[in-house]
C-alpha positions as CSV (number, residue, x, y, z in Angstrom):
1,X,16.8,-57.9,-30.7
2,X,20.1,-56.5,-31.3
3,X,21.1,-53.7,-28.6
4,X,21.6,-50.3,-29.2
5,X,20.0,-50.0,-33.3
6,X,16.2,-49.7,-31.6
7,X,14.9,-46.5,-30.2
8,X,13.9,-46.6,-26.2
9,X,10.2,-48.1,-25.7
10,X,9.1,-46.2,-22.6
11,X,5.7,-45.3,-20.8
12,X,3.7,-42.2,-22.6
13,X,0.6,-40.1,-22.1
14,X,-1.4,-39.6,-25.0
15,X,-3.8,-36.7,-24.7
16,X,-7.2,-36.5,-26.8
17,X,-8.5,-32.6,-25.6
18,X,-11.2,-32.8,-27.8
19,X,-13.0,-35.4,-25.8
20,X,-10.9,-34.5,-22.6
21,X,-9.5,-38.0,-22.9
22,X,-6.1,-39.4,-21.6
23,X,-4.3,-43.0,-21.6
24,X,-1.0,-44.0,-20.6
25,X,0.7,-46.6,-23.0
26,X,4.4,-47.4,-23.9
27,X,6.1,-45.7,-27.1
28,X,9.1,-45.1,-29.2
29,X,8.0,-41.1,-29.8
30,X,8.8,-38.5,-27.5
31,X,7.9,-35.2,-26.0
32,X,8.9,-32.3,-24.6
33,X,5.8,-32.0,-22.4
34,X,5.8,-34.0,-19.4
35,X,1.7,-34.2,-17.1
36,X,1.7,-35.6,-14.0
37,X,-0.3,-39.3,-13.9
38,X,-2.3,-40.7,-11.5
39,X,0.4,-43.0,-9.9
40,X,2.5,-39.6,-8.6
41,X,4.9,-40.3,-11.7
42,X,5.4,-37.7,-14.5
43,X,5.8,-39.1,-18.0
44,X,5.8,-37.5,-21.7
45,X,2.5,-36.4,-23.1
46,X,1.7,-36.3,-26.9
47,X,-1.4,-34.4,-28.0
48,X,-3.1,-36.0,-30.4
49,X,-6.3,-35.1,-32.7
50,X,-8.8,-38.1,-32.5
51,X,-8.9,-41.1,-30.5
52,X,-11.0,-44.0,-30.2
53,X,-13.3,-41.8,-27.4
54,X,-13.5,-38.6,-30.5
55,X,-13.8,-40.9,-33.7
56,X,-16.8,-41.1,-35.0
57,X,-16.6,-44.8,-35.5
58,X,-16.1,-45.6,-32.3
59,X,-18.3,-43.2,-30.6
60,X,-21.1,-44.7,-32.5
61,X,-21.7,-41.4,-34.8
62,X,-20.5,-42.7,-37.4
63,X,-23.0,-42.0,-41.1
64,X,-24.0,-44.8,-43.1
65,X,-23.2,-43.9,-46.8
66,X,-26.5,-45.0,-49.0
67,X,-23.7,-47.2,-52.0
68,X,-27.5,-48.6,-53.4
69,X,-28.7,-45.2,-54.5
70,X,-25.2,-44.3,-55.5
71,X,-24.8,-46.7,-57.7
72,X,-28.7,-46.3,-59.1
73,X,-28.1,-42.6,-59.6
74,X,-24.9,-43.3,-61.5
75,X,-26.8,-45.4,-63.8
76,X,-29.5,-43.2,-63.9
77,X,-26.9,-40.4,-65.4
78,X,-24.3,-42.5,-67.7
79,X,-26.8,-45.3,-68.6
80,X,-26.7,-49.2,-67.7
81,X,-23.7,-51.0,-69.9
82,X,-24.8,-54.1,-70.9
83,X,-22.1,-57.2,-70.9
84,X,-18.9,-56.5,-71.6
């Protein structure tokens, strides 16, 4: 890499307080914020809105859309083409 054109990769807290969730990582963003970690050392901390312990996805909550009856209610409506 060539020196001094990349931003500083350091160690940073993301904070998930919807599912009271943290992780330290490293990062190119930064934060005014600083939390104390586990280890005694404070770092940065970024809030952020959804993580992999809020997303629905992950946490297994996710909704299965229904694309059969979707597509069978669309042709219901606008009729079957037939060919092309």
């Amino acid at each position: 890499m060539k020196p001094g054109i990349h931003p500083d990769y350091r160690p940073l807290v993301f904070r998930d307080k919807a599912a009271d969730f943290v992780f330290l990582t490293r990062s190119t963003l930064t934060s005014d914020r600083t939390v104390e970690w586990e280890d005694g050392n404070t770092y940065p901390v970024v809030d952020v809105e959804i993580s992999s312990a809020s997303h629905p996805f992950y946490t297994g909550t996710a909704r299965v859309l229904d694309t059969a009856g979707r597509v069978e209610r669309f042709e219901r409506r606008y009729g079957h083409r037939e060919g092309r």
